[in-house]
C-alpha positions in Angstrom: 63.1 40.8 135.8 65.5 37.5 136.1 68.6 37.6 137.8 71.1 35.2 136.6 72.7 33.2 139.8 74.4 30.6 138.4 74.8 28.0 135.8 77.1 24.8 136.4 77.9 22.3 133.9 78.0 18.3 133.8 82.1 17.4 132.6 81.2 17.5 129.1 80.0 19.6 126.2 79.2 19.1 122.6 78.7 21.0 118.9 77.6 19.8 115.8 78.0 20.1 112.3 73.9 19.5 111.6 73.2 19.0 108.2 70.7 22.2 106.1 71.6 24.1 109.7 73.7 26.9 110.2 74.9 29.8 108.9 77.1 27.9 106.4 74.3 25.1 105.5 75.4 24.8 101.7 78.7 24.3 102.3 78.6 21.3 104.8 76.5 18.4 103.7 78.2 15.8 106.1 76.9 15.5 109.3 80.3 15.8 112.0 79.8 15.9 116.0 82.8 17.4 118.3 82.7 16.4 121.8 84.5 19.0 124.5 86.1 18.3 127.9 85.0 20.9 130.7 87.2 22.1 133.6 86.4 25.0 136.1 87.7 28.0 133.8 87.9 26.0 130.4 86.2 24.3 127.2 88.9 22.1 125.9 88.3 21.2 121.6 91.4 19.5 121.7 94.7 19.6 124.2 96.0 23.0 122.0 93.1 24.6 121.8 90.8 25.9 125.2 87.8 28.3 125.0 87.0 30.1 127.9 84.0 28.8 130.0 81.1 31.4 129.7 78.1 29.6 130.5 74.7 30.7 129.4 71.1 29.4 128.8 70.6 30.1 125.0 66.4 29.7 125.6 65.4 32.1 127.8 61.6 33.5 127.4 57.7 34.2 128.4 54.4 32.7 127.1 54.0 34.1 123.1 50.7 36.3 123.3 48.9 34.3 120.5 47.8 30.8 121.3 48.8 27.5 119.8 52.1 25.3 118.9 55.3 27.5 117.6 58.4 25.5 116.7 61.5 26.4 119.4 63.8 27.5 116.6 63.5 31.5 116.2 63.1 34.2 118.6 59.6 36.2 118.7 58.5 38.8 121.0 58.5 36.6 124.3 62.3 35.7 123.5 63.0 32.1 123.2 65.7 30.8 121.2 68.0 33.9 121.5 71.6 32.1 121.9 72.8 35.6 123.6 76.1 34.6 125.2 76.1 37.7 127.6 73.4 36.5 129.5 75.9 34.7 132.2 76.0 34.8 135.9 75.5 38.3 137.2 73.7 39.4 134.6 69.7 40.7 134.8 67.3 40.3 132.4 64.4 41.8 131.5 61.3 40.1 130.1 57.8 41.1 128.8 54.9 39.6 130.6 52.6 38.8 127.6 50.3 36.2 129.5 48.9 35.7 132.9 51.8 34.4 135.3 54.2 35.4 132.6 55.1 31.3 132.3 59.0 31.8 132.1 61.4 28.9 130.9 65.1 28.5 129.7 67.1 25.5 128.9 69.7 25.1 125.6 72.5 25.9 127.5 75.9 26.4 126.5 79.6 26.2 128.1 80.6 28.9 125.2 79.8 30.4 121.8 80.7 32.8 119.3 78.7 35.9 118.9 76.0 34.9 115.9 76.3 31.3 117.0 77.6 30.1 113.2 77.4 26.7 112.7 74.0 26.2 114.7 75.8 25.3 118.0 77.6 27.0 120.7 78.9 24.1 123.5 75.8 22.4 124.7 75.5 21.0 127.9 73.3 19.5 130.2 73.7 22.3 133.1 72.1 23.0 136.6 70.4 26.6 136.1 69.7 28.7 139.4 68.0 32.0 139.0 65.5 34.6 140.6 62.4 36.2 139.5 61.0 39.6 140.5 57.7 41.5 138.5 58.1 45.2 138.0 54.4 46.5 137.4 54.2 49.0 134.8 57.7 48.4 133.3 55.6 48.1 129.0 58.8 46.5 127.9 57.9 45.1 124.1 61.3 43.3 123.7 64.3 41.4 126.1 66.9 44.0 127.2 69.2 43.1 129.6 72.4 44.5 132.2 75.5 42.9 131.9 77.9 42.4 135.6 80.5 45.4 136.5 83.5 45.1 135.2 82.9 42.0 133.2 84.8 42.5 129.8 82.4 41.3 126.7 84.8 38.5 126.3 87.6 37.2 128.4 89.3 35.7 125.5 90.5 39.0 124.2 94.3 39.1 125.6 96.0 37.6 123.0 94.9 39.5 120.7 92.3 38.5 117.5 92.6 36.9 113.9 90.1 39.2 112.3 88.5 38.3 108.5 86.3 40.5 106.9 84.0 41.0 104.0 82.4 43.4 102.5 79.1 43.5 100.0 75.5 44.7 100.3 73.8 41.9 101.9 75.1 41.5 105.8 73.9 38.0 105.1 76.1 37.1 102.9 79.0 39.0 104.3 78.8 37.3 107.6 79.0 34.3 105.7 82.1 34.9 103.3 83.6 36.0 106.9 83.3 33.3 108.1 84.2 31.2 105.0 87.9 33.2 105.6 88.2 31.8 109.1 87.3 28.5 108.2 90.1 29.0 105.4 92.6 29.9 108.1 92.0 27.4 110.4 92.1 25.0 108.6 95.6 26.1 106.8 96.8 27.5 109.7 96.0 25.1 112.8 95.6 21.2 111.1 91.7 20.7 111.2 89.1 19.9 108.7 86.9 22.5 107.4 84.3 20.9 109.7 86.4 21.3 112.8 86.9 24.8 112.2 83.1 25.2 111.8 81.9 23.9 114.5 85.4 26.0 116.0 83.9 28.9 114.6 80.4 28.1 116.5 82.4 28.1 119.5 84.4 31.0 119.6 84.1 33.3 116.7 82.3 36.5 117.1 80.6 37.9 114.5 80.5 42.2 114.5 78.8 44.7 112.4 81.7 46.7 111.7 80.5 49.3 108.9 76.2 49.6 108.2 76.4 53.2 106.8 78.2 53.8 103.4 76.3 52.1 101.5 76.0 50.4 98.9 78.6 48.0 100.8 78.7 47.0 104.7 81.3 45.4 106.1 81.3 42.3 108.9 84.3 41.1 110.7 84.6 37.6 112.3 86.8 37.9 115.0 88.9 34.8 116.1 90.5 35.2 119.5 94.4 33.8 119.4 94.6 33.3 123.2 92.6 29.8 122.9 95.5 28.8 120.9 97.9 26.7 123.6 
């Protein structure tokens, strides 16, 4: 069990438009980097537009059971690379221990993101992590779970209401990207950026939902843009 204490950030944050990464690889070939100014309560992408500061470690995880090298990139069984932004301060975690002394580790934090991280990045930051550890014997936990605070809202950033674009076809793969394609869309029409400033916008702040998974042959996902970050 990890309890999440607290997570402090170093002034500054970045994301990236990285090249065959991302949810949207095809469609950005150019490499772009966005650089964010961090206060107290805010992520500032420029002087209009502030994201609400919800710090997280996106690598959070155990020893894997097998031994050997595994590339940090996707999750596994021990965790890892989960880029779960509700895993702030306050909240507990709950871990597998698949190896003698568990041999916990995080890093890959981030000032913000999106829910499905999009473009590959959510704000990351060189942070200072504080957190404590406790072993419940017994618990045969196969995967993370983990307890949000009381009376934190999943997102602060929901007062002004949401853009909200959606798409519908039998692949939620592709639907979360033709989504997001419709945000990108917006922004750019809607808020003078480049298509690559609304990406890595999108990595940021847009949260991705499973909206419909039953009638099939066609789901729907919803990429949900939250208008109070406008200024």
């Amino acid at each position: 069990m990890v309890d999440i204490i607290s997570i402090k950030h170093k002034d500054w944050g970045w994301n990236a438009v990285i090249p065959g990464f991302g949810l949207l690889a095809e469609d950005f070939p150019d490499p772009y980097l966005h650089i964010y100014k961090l206060g107290e309560t805010t992520c500032e992408f420029r002087p209009d537009i502030h994201i609400p500061y919800e710090p997280f470690c996106g690598v959070m995880g155990v020893g894997p059971r097998e031994a050997g090298r595994f590339t940090t990139i996707p999750p596994r069984e021990n965790a890892g690379n989960i880029d779960i932004r509700h895993l702030t301060p306050g909240s507990r975690a709950f871990f597998p221990v698949l190896v003698p002394g568990a041999l916990f580790s995080c890093g890959d934090c981030h000032s913000a993101q999106g829910d499905g991280e999009v473009n590959g990045t959510g704000i990351e930051t060189k942070m200072t992590v504080t957190l404590t550890f406790n072993v419940q014997k017994g618990a045969n936990i196969p995967e993370l779970r983990f307890i949000t605070p009381p009376g934190k809202k999943l997102t602060i950033a929901d007062e002004g209401g949401y853009y909200v674009a959606t798409a519908h076809g039998p692949d939620l793969y592709k639907n979360s990207q033709q989504a997001i394609r419709y945000v990108i869309d917006y922004l750019s029409s809607e808020h003078n950026m480049t298509r690559e400033q609304a990406f890595c916008l999108c990595g940021a702040a847009v949260d991705l939902k499973i909206s419909e998974i039953v009638d099939a042959p066609n789901w729907i996902v919803s990429a949900y843009l939250p208008l109070s970050i406008f200024k």
